[in-house]
C-alpha positions in Angstrom: 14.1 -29.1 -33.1 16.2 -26.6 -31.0 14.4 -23.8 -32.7 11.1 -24.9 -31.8 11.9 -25.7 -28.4 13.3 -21.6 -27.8 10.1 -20.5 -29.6 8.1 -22.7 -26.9 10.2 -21.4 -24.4 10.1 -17.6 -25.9 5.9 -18.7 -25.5 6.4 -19.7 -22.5 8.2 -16.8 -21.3 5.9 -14.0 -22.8 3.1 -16.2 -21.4 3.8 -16.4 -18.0 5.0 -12.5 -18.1 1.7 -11.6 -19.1 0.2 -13.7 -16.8 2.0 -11.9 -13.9 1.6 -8.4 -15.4 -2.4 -9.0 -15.7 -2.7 -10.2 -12.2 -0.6 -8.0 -10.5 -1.8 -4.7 -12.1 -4.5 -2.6 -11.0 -5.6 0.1 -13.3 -8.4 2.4 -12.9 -10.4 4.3 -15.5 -9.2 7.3 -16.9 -9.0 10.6 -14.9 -8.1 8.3 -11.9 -5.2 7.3 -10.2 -4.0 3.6 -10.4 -2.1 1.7 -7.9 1.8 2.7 -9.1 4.6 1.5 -7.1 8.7 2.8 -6.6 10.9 0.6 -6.1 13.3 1.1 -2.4 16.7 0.0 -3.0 19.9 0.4 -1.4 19.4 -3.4 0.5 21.1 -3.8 3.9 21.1 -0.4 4.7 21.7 1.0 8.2 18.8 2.3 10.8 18.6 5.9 11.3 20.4 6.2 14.8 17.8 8.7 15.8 14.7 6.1 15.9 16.6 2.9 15.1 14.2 2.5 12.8 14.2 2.4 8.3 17.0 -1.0 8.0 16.0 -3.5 5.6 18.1 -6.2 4.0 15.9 -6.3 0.8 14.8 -4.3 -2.0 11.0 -4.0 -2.2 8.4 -1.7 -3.9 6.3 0.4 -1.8 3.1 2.1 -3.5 3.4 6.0 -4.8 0.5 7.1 -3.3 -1.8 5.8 -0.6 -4.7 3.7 -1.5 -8.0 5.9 -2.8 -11.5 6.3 -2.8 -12.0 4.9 -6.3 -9.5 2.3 -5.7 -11.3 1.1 -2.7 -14.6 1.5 -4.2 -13.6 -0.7 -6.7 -12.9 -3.2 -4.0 -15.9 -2.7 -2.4 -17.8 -3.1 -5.6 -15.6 -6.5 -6.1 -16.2 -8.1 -2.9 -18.9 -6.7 -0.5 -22.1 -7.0 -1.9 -23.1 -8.8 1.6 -19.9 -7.2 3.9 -19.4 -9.4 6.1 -16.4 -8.4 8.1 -17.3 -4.5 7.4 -15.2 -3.5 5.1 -17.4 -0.5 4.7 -17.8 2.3 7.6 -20.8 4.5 7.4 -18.1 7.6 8.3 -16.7 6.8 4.6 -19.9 9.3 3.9 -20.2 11.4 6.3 -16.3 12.2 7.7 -15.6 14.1 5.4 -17.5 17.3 4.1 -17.3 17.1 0.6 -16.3 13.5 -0.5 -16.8 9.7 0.3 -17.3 6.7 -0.4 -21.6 5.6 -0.1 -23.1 2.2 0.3 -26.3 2.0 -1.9 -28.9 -1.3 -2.0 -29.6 -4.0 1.0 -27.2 -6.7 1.9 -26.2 -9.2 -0.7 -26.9 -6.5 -3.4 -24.7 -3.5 -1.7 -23.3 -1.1 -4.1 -20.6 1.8 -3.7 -19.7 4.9 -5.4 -17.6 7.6 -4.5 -19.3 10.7 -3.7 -18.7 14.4 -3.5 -18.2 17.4 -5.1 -14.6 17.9 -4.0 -11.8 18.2 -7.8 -10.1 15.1 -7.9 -12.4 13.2 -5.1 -12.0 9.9 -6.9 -8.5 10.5 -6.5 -8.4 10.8 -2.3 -7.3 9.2 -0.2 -9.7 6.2 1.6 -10.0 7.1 5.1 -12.3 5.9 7.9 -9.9 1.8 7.3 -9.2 -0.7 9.9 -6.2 -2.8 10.1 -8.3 -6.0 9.1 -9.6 -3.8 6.2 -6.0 -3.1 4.9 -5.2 -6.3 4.6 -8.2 -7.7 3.5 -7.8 -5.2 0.4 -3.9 -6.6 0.3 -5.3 -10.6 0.6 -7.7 -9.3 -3.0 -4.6 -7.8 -5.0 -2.7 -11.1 -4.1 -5.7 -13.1 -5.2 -5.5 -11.3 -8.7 -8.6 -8.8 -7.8 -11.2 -11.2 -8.3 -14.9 -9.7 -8.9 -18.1 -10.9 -8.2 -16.7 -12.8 -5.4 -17.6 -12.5 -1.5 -15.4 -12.1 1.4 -13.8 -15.6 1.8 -11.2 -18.1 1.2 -9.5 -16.9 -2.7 -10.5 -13.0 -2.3 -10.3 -11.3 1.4 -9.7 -13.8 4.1 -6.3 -15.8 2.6 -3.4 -14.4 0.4 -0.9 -12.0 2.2 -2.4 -12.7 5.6 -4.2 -15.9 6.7 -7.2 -13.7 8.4 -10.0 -16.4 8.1 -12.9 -14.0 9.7 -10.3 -12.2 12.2 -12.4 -9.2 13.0 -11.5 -8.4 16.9 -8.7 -6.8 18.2 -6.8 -9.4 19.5 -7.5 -11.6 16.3 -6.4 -9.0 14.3 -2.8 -9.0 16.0 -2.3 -12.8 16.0 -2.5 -12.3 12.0 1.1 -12.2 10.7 2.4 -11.6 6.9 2.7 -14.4 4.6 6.3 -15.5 3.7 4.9 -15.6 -0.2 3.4 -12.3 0.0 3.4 -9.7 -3.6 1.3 -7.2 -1.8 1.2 -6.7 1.9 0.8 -3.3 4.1 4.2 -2.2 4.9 6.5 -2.7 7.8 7.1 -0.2 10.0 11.0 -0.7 8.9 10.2 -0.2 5.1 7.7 2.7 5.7 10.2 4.8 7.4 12.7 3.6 5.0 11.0 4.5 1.6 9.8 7.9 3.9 13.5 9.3 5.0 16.5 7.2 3.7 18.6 9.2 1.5 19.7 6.8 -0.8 22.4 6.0 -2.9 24.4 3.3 -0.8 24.2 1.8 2.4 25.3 4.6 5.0 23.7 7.5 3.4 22.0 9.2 6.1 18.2 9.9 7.2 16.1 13.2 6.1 14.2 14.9 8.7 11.3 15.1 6.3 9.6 12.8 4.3 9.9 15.7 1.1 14.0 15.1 1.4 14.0 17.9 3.0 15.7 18.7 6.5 13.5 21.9 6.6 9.9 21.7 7.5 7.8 21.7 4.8 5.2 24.6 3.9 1.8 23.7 3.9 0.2 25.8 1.0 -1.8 24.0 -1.6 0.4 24.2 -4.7 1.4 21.5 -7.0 4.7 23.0 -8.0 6.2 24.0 -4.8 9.5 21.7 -4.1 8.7 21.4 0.0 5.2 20.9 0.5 3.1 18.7 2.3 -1.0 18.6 3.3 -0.9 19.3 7.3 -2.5 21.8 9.5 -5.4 22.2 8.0 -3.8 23.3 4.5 -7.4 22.8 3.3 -9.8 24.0 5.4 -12.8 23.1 2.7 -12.0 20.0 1.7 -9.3 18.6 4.3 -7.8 16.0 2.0 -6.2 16.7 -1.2 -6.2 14.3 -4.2 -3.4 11.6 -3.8 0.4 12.9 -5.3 -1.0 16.6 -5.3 1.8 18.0 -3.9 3.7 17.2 -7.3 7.1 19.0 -6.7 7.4 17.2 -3.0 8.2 13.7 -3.7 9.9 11.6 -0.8 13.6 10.2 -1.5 12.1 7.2 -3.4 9.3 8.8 -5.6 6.5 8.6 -2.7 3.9 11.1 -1.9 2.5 12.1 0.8 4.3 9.9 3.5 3.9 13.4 5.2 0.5 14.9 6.8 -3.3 13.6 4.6 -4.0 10.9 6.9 -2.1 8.3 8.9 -0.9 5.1 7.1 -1.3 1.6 8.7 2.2 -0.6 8.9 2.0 -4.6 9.6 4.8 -4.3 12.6 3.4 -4.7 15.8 3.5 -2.3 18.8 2.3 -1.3 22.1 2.4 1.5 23.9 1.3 2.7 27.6 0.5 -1.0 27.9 -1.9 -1.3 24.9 -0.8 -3.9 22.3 -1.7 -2.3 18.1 0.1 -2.2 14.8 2.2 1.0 14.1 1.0 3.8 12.3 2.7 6.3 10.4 3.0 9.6 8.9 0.7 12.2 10.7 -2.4 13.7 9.4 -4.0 16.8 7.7 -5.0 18.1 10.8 -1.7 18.0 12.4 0.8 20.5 13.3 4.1 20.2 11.2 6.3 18.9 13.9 4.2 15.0 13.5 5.9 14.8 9.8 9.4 14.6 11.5 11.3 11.4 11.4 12.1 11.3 15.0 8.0 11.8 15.3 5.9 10.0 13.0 4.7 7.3 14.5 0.9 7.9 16.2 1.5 8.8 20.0 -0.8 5.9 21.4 -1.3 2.4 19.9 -4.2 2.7 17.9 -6.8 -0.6 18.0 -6.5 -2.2 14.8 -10.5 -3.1 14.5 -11.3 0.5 14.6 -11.8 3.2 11.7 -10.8 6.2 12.5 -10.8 9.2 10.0 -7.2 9.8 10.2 -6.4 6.0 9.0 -5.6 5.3 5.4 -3.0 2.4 3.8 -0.9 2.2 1.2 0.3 -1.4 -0.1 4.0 -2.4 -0.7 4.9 -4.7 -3.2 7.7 -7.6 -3.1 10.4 -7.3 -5.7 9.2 -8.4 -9.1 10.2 -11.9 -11.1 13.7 -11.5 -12.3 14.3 -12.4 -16.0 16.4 -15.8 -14.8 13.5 -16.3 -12.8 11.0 -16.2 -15.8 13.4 -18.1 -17.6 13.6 -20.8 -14.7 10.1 -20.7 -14.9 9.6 -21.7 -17.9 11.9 -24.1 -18.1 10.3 -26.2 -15.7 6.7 -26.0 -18.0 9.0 -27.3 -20.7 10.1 -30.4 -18.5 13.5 -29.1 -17.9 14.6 -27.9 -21.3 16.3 -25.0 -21.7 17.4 -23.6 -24.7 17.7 -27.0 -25.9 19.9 -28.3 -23.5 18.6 -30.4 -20.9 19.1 -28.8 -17.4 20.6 -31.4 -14.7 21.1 -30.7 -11.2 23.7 -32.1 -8.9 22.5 -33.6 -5.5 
């Protein structure tokens, strides 16, 4: 009997890990990048006394790369046949000179497809994004990436954030993250962590630049370089560079690009010169090297969080995942409170 019940269990287990695994993956076709996450450790570290900002009590998994063109496509494709809170921009075509993201068809049949002739266009990053559309795409990796589906209740509108048509301004910043969030746009405390803390205990120090680097990056287009970022017009022709290009630059955590290609959306709240937003971080290809500095990265003015600028990208953070006692608490429970064939009591 005992052995039966740990193969159940051992079932149970595998079943529920697969479970997870499939709804909280999102792969893309081959030749193009999938959502990959680092995980930010070093809990209850300190703030960088410069900024006071980068303290968090918890670790948490912040995404490689910001989110892409085929990756939001894919979205697109998943949820917007109609669009109803415009999740597409018509400057996803036309921002850029040589790549995009197109809208095809009439509403209830709309269809998307990155376009271009840029190398690697599939693979940069989505620009032209809204706050609302950030968490909209967060709300459809919580909801396991459901296809076929419109804009609603179970896909876009609940999840991470309880949006529920929020499409204005001040809608947009009554909307708060979801205590049960998996995937959620970053705070403005774990961006700048996952950007500049050293790492390796809980006092270590801040880097200047999101490359671990106190000296300012170069920006010339080489994936081998060990201090390089995408800023000042590096790329005059195409502007963006595919996601992680800069190869030999990675941040102190294994994230790219945290530095210059475009500005990244945080969920923290802000206002400055008397105009309420949500922070954003991290500069932009067209900026001068001195906006990649830690003391500097936040956007000089609130930026309105219904808007879609061509700057404004995302990247999604993940929470920690399931530990193995958690799995095996789990599936405990599925087997009525048997575990390894002992019945599990608990004192009150």
């Amino acid at each position: 009997m005992r052995l039966c019940i740990r193969g159940w269990l051992a079932g149970a287990i595998a079943l529920l890990a697969a479970s997870l695994a499939s709804a909280q993956v999102f792969n893309m076709p081959g030749g193009q990048t999938s959502l990959q996450f680092v995980s930010v450790g070093d809990p209850g570290n300190v703030a960088d006394p410069a900024t006071g900002l980068g303290a968090v009590g918890y670790t948490y998994r912040m995404g490689r790369c910001d989110v892409t063109l085929a990756q939001y496509a894919a979205f697109l494709n998943a949820v917007a046949q109609t669009d109803t809170y415009g999740l597409y921009s018509p400057g996803m075509a036309t921002d850029y000179p040589t790549v995009g993201i197109a809208q095809s068809g009439s509403p209830g049949s709309y269809n998307y497809s990155v376009i271009g002739a840029a190398a690697g266009g599939n693979n940069m990053p989505v620009f032209d994004i809204t706050w609302g559309d950030a968490a909209r795409f967060c709300n459809w990796l919580q909801n396991g990436q459901p296809t076929n589906k419109p804009e609603g209740i179970g896909t876009t509108e609940t999840g991470a954030y309880t949006l529920n048509g929020s499409n204005t301004p001040s809608a947009l910043l009554g909307v708060t993250r979801n205590a049960a969030a998996d995937y959620f746009i970053p705070s403005e405390n774990e961006w700048y962590k996952a950007a500049y803390y050293v790492g390796g205990g809980t006092n270590a120090g801040y880097w200047q630049y999101p490359t671990k680097s106190n000296s300012a990056p170069g920006n010339v287009l080489s994936t081998t370089g060990s201090n390089n970022a995408n800023y000042g017009s590096a790329d005059p022709t195409n502007c963006l560079t595919p996601v992680g290009y800069f190869a030999g630059s990675p941040g102190p955590y294994g994230t790219f690009d945290q530095g210059g290609e475009l500005y990244q959306w945080t969920d923290t709240p802000i206002s400055a010169y008397g105009y309420p937003g949500f922070a954003m971080m991290g500069s932009a290809w067209d900026m001068d090297g001195g906006y990649l500095q830690s003391d500097n990265t936040v956007w000089p003015w609130t930026p309105d969080p219904a808007a879609q600028y061509y700057f404004s990208g995302f990247r999604v953070a993940e929470a920690p995942e399931p530990s193995t006692l958690c799995l095996l608490a789990t599936a405990s429970v599925l087997l009525g409170g048997t575990f390894l064939g002992r019945r599990m009591t608990r004192k009150v």
